[in-house]
KOLLUM-883390 format. One record per atom (N, C-alpha, C): y, x, z; residue in one letter. Coordinates in steps of 0.05 Angstrom, whole numbers, padded with zeros to 5 digits, always signed. Last residue first. Layout:
<nodes>
YXZa/...
</nodes>
This chain:
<nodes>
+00105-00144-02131x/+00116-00155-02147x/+00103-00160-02172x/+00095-00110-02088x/+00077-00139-02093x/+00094-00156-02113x/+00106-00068-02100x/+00081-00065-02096x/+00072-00099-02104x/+00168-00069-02080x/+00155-00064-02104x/+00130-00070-02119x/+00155-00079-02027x/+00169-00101-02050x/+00160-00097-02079x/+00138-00039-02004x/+00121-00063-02010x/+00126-00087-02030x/+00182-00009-02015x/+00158+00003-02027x/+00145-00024-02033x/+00224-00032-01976x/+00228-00032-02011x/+00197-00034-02037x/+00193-00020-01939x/+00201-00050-01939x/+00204-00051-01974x/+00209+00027-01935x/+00176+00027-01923x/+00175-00002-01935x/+00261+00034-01934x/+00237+00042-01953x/+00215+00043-01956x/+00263+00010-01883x/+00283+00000-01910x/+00268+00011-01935x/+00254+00044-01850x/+00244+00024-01843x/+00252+00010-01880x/+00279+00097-01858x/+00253+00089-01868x/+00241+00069-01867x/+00335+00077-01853x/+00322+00076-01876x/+00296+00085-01882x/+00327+00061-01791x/+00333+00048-01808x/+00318+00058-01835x/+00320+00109-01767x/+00301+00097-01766x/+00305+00063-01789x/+00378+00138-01785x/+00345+00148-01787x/+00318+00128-01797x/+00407+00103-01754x/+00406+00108-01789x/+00377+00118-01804x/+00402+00117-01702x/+00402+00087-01723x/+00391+00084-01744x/+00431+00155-01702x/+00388+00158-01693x/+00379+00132-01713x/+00471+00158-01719x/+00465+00170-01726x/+00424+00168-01732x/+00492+00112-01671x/+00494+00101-01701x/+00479+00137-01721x/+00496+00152-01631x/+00472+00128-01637x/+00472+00112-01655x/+00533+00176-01614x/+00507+00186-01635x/+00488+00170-01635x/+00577+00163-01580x/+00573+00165-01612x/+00550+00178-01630x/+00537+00153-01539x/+00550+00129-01553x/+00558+00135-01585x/+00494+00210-01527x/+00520+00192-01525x/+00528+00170-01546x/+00427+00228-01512x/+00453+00220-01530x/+00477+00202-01516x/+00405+00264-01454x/+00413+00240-01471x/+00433+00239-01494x/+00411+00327-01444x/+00391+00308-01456x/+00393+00281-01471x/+00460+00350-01429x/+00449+00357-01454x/+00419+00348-01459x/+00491+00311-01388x/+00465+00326-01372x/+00449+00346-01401x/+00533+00302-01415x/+00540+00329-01408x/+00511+00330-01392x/+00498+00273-01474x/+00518+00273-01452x/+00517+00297-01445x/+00514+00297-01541x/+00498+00291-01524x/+00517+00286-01502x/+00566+00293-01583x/+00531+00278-01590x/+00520+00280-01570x/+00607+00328-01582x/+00614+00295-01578x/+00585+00277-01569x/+00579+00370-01638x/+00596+00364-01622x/+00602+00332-01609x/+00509+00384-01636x/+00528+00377-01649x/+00541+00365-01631x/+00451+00390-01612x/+00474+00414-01620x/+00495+00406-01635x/+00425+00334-01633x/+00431+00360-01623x/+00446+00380-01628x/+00434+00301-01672x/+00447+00299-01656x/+00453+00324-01644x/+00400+00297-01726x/+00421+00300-01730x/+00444+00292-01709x/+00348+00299-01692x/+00351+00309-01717x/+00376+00315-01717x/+00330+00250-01646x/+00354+00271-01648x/+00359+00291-01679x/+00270+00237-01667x/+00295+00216-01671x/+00323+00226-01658x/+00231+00269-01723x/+00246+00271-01692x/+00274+00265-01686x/+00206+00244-01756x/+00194+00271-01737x/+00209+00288-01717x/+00191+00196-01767x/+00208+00201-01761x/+00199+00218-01741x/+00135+00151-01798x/+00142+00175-01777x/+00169+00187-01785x/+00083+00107-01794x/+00107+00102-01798x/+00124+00129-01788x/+00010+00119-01793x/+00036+00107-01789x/+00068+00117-01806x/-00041+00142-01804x/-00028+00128-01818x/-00011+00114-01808x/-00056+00166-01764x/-00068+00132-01745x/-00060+00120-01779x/-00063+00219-01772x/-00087+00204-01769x/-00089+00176-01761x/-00013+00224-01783x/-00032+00227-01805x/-00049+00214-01792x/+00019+00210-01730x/+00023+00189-01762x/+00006+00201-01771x/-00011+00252-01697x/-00012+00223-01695x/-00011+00203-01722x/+00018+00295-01722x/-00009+00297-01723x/-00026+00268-01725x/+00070+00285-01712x/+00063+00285-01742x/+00024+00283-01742x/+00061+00294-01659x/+00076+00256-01671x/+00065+00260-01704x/+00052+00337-01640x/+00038+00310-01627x/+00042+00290-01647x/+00084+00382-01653x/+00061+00375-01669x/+00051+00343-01667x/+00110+00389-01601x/+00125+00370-01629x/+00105+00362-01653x/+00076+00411-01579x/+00085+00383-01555x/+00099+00365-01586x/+00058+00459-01595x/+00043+00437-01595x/+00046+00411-01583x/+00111+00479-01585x/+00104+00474-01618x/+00082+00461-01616x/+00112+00485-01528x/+00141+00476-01548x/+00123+00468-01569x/+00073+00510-01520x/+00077+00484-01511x/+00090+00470-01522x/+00088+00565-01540x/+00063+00553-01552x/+00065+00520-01540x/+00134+00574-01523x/+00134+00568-01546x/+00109+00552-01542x/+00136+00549-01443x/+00139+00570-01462x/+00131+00554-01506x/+00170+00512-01423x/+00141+00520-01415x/+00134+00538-01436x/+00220+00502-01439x/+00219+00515-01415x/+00186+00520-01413x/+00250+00499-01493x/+00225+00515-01482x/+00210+00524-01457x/+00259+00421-01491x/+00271+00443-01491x/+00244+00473-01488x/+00231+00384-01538x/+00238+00385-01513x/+00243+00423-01514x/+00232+00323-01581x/+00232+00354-01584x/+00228+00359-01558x/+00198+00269-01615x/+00225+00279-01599x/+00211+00315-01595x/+00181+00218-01664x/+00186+00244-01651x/+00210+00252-01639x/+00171+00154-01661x/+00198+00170-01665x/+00185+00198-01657x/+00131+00114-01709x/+00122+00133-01687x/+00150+00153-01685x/+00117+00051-01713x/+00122+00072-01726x/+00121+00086-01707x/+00060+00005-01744x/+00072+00020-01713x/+00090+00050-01736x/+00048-00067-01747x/+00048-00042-01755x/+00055-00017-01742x/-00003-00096-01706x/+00031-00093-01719x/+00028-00064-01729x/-00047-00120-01700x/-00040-00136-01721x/-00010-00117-01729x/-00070-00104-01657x/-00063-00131-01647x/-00044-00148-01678x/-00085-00057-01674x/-00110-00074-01671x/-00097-00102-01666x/-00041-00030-01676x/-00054-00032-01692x/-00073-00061-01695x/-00040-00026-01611x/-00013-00037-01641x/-00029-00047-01661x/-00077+00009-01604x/-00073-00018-01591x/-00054-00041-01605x/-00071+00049-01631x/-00085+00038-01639x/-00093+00005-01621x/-00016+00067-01607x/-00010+00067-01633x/-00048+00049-01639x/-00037+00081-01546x/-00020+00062-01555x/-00016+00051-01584x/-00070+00117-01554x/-00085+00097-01552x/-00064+00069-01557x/-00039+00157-01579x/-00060+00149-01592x/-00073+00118-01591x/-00007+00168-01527x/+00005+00156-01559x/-00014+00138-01576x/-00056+00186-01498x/-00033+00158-01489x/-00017+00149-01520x/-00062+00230-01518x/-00086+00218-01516x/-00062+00182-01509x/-00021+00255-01524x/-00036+00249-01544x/-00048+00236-01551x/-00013+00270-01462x/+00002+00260-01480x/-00010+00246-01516x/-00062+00300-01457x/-00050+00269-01447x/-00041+00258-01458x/-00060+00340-01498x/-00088+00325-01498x/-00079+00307-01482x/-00013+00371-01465x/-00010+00357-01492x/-00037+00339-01501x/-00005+00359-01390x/-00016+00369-01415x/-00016+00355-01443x/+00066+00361-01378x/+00040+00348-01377x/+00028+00345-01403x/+00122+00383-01361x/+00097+00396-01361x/+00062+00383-01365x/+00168+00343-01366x/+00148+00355-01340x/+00124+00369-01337x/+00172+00339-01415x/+00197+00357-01394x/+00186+00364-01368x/+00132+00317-01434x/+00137+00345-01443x/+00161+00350-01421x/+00149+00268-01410x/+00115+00280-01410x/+00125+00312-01418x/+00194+00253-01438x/+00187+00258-01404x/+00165+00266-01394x/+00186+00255-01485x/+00194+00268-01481x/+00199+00268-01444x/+00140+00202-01498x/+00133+00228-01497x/+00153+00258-01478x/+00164+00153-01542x/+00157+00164-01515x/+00144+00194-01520x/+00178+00109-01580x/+00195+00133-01577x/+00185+00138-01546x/+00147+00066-01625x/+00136+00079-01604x/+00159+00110-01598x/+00152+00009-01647x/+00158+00025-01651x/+00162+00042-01625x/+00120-00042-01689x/+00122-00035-01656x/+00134-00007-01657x/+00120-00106-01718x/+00117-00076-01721x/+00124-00066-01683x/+00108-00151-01708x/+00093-00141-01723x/+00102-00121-01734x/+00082-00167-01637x/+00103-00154-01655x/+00088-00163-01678x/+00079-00215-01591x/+00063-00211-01612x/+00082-00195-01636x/+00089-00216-01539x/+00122-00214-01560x/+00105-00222-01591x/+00052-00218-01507x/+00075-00235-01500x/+00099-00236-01528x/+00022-00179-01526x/+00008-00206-01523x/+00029-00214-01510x/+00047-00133-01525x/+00045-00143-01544x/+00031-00172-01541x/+00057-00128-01466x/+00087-00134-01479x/+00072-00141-01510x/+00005-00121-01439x/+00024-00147-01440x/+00042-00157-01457x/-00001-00067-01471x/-00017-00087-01471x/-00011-00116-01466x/+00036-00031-01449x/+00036-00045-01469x/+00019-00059-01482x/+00042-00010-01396x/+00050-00037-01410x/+00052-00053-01431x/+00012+00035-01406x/-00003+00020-01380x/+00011-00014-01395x/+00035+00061-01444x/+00005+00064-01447x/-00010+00029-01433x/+00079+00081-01415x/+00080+00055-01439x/+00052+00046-01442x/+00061+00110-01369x/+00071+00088-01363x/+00075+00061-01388x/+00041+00151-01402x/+00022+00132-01383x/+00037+00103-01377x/+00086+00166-01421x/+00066+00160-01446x/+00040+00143-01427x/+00135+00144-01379x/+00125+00164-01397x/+00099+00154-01412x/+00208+00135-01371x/+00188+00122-01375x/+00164+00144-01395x/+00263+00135-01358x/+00242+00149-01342x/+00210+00148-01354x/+00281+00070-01377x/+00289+00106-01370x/+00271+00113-01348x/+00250+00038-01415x/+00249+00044-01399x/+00261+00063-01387x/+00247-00018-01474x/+00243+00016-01463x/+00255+00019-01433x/+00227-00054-01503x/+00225-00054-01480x/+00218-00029-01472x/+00278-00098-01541x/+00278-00069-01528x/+00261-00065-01498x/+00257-00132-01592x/+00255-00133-01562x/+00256-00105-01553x/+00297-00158-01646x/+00280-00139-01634x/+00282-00132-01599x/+00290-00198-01702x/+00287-00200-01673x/+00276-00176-01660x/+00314-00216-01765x/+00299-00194-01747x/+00303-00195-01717x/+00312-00277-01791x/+00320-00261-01780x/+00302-00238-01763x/+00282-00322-01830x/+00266-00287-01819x/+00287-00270-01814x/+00303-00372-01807x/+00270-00363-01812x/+00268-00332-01808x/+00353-00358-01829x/+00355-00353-01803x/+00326-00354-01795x/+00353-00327-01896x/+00356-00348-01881x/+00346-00343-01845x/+00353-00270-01910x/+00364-00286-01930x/+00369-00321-01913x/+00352-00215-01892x/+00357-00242-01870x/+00364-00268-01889x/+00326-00178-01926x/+00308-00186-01901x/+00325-00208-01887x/+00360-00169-01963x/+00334-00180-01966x/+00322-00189-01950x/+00411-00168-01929x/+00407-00193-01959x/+00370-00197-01962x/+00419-00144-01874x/+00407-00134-01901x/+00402-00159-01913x/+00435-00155-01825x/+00453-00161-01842x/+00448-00147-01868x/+00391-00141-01800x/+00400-00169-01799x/+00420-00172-01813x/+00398-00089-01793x/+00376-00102-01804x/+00379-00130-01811x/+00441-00083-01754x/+00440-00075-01782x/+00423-00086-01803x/+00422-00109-01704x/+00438-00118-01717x/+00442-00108-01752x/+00377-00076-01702x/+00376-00091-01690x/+00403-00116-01708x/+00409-00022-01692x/+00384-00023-01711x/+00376-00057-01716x/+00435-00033-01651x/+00449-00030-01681x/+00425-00027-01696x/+00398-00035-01600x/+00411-00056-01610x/+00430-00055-01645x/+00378+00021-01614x/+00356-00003-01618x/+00363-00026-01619x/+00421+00053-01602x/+00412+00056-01625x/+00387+00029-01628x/+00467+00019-01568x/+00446+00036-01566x/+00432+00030-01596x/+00503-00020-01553x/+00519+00002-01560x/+00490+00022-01581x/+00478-00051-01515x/+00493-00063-01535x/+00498-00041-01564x/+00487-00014-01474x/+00461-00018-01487x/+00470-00031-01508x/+00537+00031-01469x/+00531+00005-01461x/+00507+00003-01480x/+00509+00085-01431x/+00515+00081-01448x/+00511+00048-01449x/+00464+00119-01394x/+00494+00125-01401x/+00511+00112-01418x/+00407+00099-01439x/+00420+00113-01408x/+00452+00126-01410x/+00383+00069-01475x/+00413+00072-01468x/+00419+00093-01448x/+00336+00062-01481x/+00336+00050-01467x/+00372+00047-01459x/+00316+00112-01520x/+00319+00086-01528x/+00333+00058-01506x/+00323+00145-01473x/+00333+00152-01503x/+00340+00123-01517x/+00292+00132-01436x/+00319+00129-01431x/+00330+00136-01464x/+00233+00110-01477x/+00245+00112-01449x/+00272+00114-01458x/+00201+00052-01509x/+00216+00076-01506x/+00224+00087-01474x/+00181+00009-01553x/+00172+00020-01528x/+00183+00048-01527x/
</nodes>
């Protein structure tokens, strides 16, 4: 559940960090050893799309897809428009315990947003995601640009979206925690 970040904007979707996540996974030995547990992942992100709006759909999309993980990249259209951080919070929250309850695990992407509403908004709009993973116990990547911003070729020219070549970067991210989160359990139940 994402907006334009996840959703491609500018970019062939194919191309997008949730289809290479998507395919990468599927070519890990442990996890695709037979066509039974290939990884299947349903991109149902949105451009434009904000923490009300996933909030509102995602109640269908898990009683249609039945995940068993769910991975939540929203927020940063909530913070570009100025909308209070107790919303925002309050919509992650309820999303990440709606996941929960339906059985999937949930990871949670952080995103950043520029200062236009001043610091104090800035640093309690990025707080949101780490605050979230401690208390729901999730899955966290504290912020799925990390190694895009401000780097050359990496955003489009609106300097919000990523570009094509930085989506094997966000990939990567969310990959090897996914891959160590996977290892751990291996371990665990061995």
């Amino acid at each position: 559940m994402g907006d334009s970040i996840s959703a491609g904007l500018g970019i062939d979707l194919q191309k997008g960090w949730v289809a290479l996540l998507g395919q990468q996974l599927n070519q890990v030995d442990a996890l695709s050893d037979s066509s039974a547990n290939k990884i299947h992942i349903i991109n149902a992100s949105i451009s434009g799309e904000t923490t009300s709006g996933g909030r509102y759909r995602l109640a269908q999309a898990l009683k249609k897809y039945q995940p068993n993980l769910v991975i939540i990249e929203l927020g940063g259209n909530d913070g570009l428009r100025g909308t209070p951080i107790r919303s925002i919070a309050g919509n992650l929250s309820a999303m990440i315990s709606a996941s929960q309850a339906s059985g999937a695990k949930v990871m949670l992407l952080g995103m950043r947003i520029p200062p236009n509403y001043g610091e104090r908004y800035t640093q309690q709009f990025a707080a949101i995601y780490a605050d979230l993973a401690k208390t729901h116990d999730t899955l966290l990547v504290p912020f799925l640009m990390q190694n895009v911003v401000g780097k050359a070729g990496m955003m489009q020219d609106d300097g919000i979206h990523p570009t094509e070549l930085a989506q094997p970067a966000m990939t990567k991210l969310v990959k090897e925690l996914l891959l160590s989160k996977i290892k751990s359990q291996l371990d665990v139940n061995q």
